[in-house]
VOPAGU-2260 file (C-alpha; in pm, 1 decimal, decimal comma):
REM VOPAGU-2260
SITE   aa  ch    i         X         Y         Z
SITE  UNK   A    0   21035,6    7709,4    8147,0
SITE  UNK   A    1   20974,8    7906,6    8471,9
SITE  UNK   A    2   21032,3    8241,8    8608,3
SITE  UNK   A    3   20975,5    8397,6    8922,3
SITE  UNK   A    4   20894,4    8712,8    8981,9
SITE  UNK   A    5   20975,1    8831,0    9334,6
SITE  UNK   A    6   20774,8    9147,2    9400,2
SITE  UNK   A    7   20745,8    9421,1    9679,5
SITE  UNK   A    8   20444,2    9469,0    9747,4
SITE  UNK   A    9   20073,3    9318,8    9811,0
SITE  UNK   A   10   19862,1    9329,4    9444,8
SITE  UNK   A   11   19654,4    9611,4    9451,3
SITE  UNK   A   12   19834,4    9840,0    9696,2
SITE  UNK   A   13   19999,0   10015,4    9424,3
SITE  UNK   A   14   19903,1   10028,7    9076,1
SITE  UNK   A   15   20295,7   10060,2    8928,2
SITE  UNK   A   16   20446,3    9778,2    9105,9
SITE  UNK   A   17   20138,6    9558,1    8972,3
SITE  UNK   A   18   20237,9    9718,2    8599,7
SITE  UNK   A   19   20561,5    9630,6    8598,8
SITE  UNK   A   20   20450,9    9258,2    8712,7
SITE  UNK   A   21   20231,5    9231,9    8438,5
SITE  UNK   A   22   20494,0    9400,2    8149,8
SITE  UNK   A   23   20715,7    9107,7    8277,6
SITE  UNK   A   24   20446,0    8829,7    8301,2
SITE  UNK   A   25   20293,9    8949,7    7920,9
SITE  UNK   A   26   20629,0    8957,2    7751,7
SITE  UNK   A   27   20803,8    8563,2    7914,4
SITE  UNK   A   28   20414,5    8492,3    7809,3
SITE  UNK   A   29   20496,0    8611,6    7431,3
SITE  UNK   A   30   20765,6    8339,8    7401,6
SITE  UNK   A   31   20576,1    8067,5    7605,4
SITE  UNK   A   32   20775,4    8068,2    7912,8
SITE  UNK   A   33   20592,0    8075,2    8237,1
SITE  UNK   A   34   20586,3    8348,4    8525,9
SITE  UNK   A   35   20493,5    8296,1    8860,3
SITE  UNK   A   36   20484,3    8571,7    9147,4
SITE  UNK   A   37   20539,6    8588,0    9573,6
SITE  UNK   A   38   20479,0    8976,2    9715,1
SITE  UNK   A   39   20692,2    8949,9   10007,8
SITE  UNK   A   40   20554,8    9303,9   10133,6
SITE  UNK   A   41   20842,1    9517,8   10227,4
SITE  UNK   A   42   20624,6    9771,5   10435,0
SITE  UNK   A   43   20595,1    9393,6   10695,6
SITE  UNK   A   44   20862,8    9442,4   10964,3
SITE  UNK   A   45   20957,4    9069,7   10890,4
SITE  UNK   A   46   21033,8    9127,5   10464,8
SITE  UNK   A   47   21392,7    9065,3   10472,2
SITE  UNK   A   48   21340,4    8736,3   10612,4
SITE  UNK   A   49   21042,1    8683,4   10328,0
SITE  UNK   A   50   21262,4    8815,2   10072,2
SITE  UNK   A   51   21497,9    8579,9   10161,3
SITE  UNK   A   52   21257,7    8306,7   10171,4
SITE  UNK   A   53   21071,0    8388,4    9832,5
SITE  UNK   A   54   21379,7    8328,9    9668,9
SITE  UNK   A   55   21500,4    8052,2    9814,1
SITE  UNK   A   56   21151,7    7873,1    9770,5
SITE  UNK   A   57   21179,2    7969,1    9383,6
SITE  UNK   A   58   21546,3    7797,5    9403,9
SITE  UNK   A   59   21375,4    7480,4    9544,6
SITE  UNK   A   60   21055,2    7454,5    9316,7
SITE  UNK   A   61   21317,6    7417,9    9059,7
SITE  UNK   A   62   21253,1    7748,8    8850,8
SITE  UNK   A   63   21507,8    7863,7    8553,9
SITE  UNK   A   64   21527,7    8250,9    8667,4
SITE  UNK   A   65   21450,1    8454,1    8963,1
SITE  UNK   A   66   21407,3    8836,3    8931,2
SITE  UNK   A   67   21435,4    9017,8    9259,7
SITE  UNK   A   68   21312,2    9407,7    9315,1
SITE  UNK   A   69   21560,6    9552,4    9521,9
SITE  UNK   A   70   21457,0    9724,1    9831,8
SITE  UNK   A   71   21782,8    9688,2   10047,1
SITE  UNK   A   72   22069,2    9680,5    9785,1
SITE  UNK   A   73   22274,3    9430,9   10018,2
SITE  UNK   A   74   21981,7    9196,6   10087,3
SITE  UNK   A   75   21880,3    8937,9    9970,2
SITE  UNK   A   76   22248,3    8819,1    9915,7
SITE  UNK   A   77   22271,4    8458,3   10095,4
SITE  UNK   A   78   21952,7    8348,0    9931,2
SITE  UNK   A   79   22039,8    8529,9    9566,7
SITE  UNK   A   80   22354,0    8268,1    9620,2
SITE  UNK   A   81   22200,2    7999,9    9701,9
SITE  UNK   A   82   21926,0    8031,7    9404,1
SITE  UNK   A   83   22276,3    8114,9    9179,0
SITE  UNK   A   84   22477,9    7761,6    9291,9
SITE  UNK   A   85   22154,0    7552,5    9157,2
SITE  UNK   A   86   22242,4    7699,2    8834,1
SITE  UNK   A   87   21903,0    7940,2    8858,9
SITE  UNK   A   88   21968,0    8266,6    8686,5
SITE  UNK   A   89   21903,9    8568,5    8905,4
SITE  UNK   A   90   21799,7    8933,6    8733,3
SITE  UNK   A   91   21739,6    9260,6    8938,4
SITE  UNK   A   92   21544,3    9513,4    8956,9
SITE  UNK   A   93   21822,1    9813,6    9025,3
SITE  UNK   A   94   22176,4    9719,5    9067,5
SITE  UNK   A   95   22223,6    9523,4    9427,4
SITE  UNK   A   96   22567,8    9514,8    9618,5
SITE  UNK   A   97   22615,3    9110,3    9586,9
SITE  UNK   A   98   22675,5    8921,4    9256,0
SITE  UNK   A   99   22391,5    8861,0    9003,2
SITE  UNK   A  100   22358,7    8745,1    8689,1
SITE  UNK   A  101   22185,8    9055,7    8545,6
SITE  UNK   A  102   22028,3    9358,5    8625,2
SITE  UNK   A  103   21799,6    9667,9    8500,4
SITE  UNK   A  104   21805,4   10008,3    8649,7
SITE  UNK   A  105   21596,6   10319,7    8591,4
SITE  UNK   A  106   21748,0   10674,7    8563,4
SITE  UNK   A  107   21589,1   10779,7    8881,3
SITE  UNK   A  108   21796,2   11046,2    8960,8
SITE  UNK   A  109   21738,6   11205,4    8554,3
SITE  UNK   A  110   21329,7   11163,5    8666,5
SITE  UNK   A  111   21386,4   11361,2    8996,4
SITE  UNK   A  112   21520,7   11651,5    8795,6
SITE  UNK   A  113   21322,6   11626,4    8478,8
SITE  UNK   A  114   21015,7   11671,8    8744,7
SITE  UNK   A  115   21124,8   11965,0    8919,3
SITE  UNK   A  116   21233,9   12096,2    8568,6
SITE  UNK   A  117   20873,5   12085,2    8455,1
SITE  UNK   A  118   20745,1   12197,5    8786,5
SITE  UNK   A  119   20975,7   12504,2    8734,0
SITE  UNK   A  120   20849,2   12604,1    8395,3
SITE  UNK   A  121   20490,2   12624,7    8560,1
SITE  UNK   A  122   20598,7   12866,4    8876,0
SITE  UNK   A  123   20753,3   13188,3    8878,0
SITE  UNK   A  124   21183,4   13180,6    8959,8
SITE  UNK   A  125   21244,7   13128,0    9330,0
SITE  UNK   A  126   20899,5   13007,6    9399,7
SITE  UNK   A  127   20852,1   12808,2    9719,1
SITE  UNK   A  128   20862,0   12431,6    9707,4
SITE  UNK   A  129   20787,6   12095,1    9939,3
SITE  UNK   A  130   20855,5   11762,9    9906,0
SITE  UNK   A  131   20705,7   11461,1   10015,5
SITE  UNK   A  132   20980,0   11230,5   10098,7
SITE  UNK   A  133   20960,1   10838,1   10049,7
SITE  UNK   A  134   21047,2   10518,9   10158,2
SITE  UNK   A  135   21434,5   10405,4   10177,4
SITE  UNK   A  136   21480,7   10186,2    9891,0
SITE  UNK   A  137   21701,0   10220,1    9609,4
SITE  UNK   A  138   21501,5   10370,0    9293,5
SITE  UNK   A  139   21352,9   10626,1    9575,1
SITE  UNK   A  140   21650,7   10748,1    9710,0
SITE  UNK   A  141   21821,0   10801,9    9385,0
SITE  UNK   A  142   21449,9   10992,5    9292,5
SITE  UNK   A  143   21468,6   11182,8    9579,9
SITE  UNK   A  144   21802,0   11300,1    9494,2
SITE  UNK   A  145   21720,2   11413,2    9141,3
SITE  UNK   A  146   21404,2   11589,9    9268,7
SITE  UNK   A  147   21600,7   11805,2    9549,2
SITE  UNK   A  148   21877,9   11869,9    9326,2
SITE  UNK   A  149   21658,0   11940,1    9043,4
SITE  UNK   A  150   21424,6   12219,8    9271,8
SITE  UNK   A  151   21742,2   12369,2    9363,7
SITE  UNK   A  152   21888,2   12373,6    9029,9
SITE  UNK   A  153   21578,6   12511,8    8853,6
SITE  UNK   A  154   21573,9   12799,4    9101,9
SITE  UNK   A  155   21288,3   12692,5    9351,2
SITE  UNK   A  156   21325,9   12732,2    9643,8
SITE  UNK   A  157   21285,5   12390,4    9883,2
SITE  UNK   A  158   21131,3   12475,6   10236,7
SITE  UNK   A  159   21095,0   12137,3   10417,0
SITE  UNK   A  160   21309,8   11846,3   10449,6
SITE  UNK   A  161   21214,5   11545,9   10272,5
SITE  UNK   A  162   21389,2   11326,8   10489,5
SITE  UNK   A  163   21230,4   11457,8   10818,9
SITE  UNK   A  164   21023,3   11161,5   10917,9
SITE  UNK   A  165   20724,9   11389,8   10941,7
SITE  UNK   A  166   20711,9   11460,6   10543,0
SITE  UNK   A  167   20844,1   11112,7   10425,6
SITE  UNK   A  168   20603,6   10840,4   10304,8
SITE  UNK   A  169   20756,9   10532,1   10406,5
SITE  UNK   A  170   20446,1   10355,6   10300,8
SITE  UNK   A  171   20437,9   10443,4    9969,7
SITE  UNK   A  172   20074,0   10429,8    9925,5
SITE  UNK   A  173   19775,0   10674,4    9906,1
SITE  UNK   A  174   19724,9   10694,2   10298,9
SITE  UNK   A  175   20086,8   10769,2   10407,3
SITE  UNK   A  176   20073,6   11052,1   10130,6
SITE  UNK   A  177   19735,8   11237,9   10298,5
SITE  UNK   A  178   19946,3   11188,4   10616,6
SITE  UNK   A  179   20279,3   11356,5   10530,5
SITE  UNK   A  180   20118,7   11614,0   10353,1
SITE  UNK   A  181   19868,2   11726,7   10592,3
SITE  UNK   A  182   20197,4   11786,2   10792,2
SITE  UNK   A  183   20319,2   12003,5   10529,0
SITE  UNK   A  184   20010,5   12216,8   10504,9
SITE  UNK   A  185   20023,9   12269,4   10872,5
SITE  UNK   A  186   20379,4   12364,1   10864,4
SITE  UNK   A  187   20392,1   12564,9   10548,6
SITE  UNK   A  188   20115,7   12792,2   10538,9
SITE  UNK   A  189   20138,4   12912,8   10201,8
SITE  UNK   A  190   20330,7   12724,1    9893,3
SITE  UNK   A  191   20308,1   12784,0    9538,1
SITE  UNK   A  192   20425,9   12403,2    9412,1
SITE  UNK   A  193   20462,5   12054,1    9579,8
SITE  UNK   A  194   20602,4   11729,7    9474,7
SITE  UNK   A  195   20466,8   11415,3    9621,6
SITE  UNK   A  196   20749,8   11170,0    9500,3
SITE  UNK   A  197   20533,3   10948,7    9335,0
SITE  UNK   A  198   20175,6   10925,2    9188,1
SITE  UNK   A  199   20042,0   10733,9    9502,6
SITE  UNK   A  200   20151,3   10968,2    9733,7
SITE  UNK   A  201   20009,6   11233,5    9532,6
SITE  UNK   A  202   19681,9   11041,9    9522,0
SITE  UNK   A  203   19677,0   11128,3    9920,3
SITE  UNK   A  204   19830,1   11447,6    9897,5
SITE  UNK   A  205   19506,3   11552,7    9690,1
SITE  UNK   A  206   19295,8   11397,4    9953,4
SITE  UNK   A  207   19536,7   11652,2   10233,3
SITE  UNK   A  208   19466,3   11944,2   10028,5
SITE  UNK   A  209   19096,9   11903,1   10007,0
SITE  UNK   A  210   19055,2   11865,2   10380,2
SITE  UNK   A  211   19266,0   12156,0   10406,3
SITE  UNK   A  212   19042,8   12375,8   10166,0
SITE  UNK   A  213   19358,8   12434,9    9994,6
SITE  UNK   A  214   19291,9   12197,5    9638,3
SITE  UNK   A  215   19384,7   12434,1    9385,8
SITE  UNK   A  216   19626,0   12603,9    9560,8
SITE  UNK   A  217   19929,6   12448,6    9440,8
SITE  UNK   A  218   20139,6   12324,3    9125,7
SITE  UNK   A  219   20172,9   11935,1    9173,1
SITE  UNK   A  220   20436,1   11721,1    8937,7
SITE  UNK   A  221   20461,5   11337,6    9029,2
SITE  UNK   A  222   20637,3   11053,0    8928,7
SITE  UNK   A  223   20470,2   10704,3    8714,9
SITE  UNK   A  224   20186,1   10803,5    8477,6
SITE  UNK   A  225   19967,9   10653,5    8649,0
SITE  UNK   A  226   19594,2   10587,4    8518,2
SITE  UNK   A  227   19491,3   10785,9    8796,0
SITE  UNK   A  228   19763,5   11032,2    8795,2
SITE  UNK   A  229   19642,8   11120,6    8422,3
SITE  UNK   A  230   19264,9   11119,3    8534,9
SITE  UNK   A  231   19371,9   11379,1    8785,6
SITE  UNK   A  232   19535,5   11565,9    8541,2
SITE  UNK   A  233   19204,5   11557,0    8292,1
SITE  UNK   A  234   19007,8   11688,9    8582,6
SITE  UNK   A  235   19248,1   12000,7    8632,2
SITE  UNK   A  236   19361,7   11849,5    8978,7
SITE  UNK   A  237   19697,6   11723,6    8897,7
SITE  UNK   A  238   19968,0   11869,4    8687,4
SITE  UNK   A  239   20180,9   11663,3    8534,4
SITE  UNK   A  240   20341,0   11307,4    8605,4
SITE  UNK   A  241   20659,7   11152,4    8491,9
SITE  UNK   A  242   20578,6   10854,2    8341,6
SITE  UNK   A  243   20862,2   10604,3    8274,3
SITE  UNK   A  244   20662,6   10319,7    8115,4
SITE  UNK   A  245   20653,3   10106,5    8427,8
SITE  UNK   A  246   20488,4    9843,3    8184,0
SITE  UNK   A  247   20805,8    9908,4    7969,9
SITE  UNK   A  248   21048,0    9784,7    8299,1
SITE  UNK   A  249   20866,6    9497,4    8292,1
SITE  UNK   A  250   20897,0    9402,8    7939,0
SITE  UNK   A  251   21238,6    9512,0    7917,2
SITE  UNK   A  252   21351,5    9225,0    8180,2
SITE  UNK   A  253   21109,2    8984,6    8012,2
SITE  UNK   A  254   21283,4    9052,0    7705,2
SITE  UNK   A  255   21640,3    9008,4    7804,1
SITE  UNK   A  256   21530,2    8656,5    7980,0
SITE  UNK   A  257   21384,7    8510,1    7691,3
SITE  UNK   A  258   21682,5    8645,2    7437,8
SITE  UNK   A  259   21900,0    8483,9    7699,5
SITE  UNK   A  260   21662,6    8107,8    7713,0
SITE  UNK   A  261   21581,1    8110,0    7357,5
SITE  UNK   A  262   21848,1    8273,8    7176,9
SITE  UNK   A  263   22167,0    8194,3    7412,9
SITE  UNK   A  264   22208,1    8541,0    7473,0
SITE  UNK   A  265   22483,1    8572,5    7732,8
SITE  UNK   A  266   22387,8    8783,8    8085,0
SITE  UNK   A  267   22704,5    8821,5    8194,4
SITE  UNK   A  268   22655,3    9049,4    8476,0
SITE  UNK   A  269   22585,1    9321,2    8235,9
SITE  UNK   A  270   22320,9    9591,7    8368,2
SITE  UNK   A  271   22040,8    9729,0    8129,6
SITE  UNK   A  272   21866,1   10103,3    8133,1
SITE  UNK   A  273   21473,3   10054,5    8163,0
SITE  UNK   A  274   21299,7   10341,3    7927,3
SITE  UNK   A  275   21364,9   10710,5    8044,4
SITE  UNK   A  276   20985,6   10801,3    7982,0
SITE  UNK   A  277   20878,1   11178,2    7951,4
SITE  UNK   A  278   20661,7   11396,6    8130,9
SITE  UNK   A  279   20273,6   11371,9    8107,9
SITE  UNK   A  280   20100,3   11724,6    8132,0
SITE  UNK   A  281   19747,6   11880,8    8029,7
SITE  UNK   A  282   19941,4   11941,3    7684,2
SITE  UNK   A  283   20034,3   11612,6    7665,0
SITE  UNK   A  284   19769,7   11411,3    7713,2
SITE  UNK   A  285   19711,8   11235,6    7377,1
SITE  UNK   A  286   20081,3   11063,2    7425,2
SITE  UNK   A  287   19948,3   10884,3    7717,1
SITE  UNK   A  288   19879,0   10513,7    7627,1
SITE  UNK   A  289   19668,4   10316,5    7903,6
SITE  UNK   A  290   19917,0   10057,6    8001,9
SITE  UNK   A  291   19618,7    9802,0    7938,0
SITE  UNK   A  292   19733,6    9892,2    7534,3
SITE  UNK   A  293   20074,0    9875,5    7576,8
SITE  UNK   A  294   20114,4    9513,3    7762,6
SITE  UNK   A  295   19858,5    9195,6    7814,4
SITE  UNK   A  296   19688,4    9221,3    8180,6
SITE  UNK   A  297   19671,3    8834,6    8211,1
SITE  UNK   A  298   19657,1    8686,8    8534,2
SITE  UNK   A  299   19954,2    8686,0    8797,3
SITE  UNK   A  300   19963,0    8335,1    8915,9
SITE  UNK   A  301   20185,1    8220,1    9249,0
SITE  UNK   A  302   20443,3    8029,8    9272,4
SITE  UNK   A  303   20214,9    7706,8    9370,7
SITE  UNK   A  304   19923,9    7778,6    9169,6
């Protein structure tokens, strides 16, 4: 038995989306069933047409399951149906706009506030706030919506737009987050808290603030719990990440795929919650498991391998 695991982004350019590959590979890998993996990168001008492609190449190498991360939550809807009328079950990764078999969302929007929550409780009432924006896929937009709600709610006050091209991280790695927030720092001479949107972007948005002279300067909150994230945090750089088990996501979809093959558990359309997670701070470091505890890192094999 086969699964493949259609994934956003290059390995190595982003150490959640690799997490969540291996919670998924570990846990089919628990009940014998087999997990193979295509990164059609969706930072390529050409991924829709990859996406597409990925899946459709899983549909003809005769696989029993496909899941998909959505980027676009219309695409990839001709191939999805294709895959679907060869009897190949197709799982998401947030909830798409075209029929699937199953999916499982995160409570992005909850994380957005629950981050500027715990940024607020380390500044003082109406102190002033950026955000690094990113990319326009599904799980970030809903994030970005909790975290400017949430910084308004909490009674921060937002000075920059996170949708302004020059302060969103389309990239959603390291280099796109020094970027974006060097433009902040050059725009906003003095701010008391920031919030790259997740812990790669803050990963360059410390590199930013050293150049700047201005490390220290700030409160950061960021979203994953991240190995590096909590490093940061160790080190007094970084203060606090939202970490949703991104490990957890993984196993969570492994898990309802092999109830569904070994058990007969119906899918039915039905969509799942990933884990909520919890906020990772200097006072709550000993919580923090290394994700290399929580799941197996065994290899992530391709689709012809």
């Amino acid at each position: 038995m086969r699964v493949l695991f259609v994934s956003p982004m290059a390995y190595g350019s982003n150490q959640a989306v690799d997490a969540l590959g291996h919670g998924l590979e570990s846990r089919l890998a628990a009940d014998g069933i087999d997990c193979r993996v295509i990164h059609p990168d969706f930072r390529h001008d050409n991924w829709l047409e990859a996406y597409g492609e990925a899946v459709r190449a899983g549909a003809e190498s005769g696989v029993d399951a496909i899941v998909v991360w959505v980027i676009d939550a219309g695409e990839p809807a001709e191939a999805v149906a294709y895959a679907r009328s060869k009897g190949i079950k197709v799982v998401t990764l947030e909830k798409p706009r075209f029929p699937v078999d199953a999916s499982v969302v995160y409570p992005n929007f909850n994380h957005g506030v629950y981050m500027a929550e715990s940024l607020a409780e380390m500044l003082e009432p109406g102190a002033e706030v950026a955000v690094v924006g990113g990319p326009d896929v599904v799980d970030d937009i809903e994030l970005m919506l909790g975290i400017t709600y949430g910084v308004k709610w909490a009674g921060l006050r937002l000075v920059n737009d996170p949708e302004d091209p020059r302060y969103k991280n389309i990239t959603d790695v390291a280099e796109g987050g020094r970027e974006k927030t060097a433009n902040i720092l050059a725009d906003f001479p003095k701010l008391d808290g920031l919030i790259p949107y997740n812990d790669e972007t803050m990963l360059g948005a410390v590199q930013a603030l050293e150049e700047a002279g201005r490390l220290g300067e700030v409160k950061m909150v960021s979203r994953n719990g991240t190995p590096k994230a909590v490093d940061l945090i160790r080190r007094g750089i970084h203060h606090g990440t939202w970490d949703p088990d991104i490990p957890g996501i993984g196993t969570t979809v492994g898990d309802l795929l092999a109830r569904h093959f070994l058990h007969g558990e119906p899918l039915d359309g039905q969509v799942f919650v990933s884990p909520i997670g919890r906020m990772i701070t200097a006072d709550s470091l000993d919580a923090w498991v290394p994700w290399e505890q929580r799941v197996t890192y065994n290899e992530l094999k391709g689709l012809d391998a």
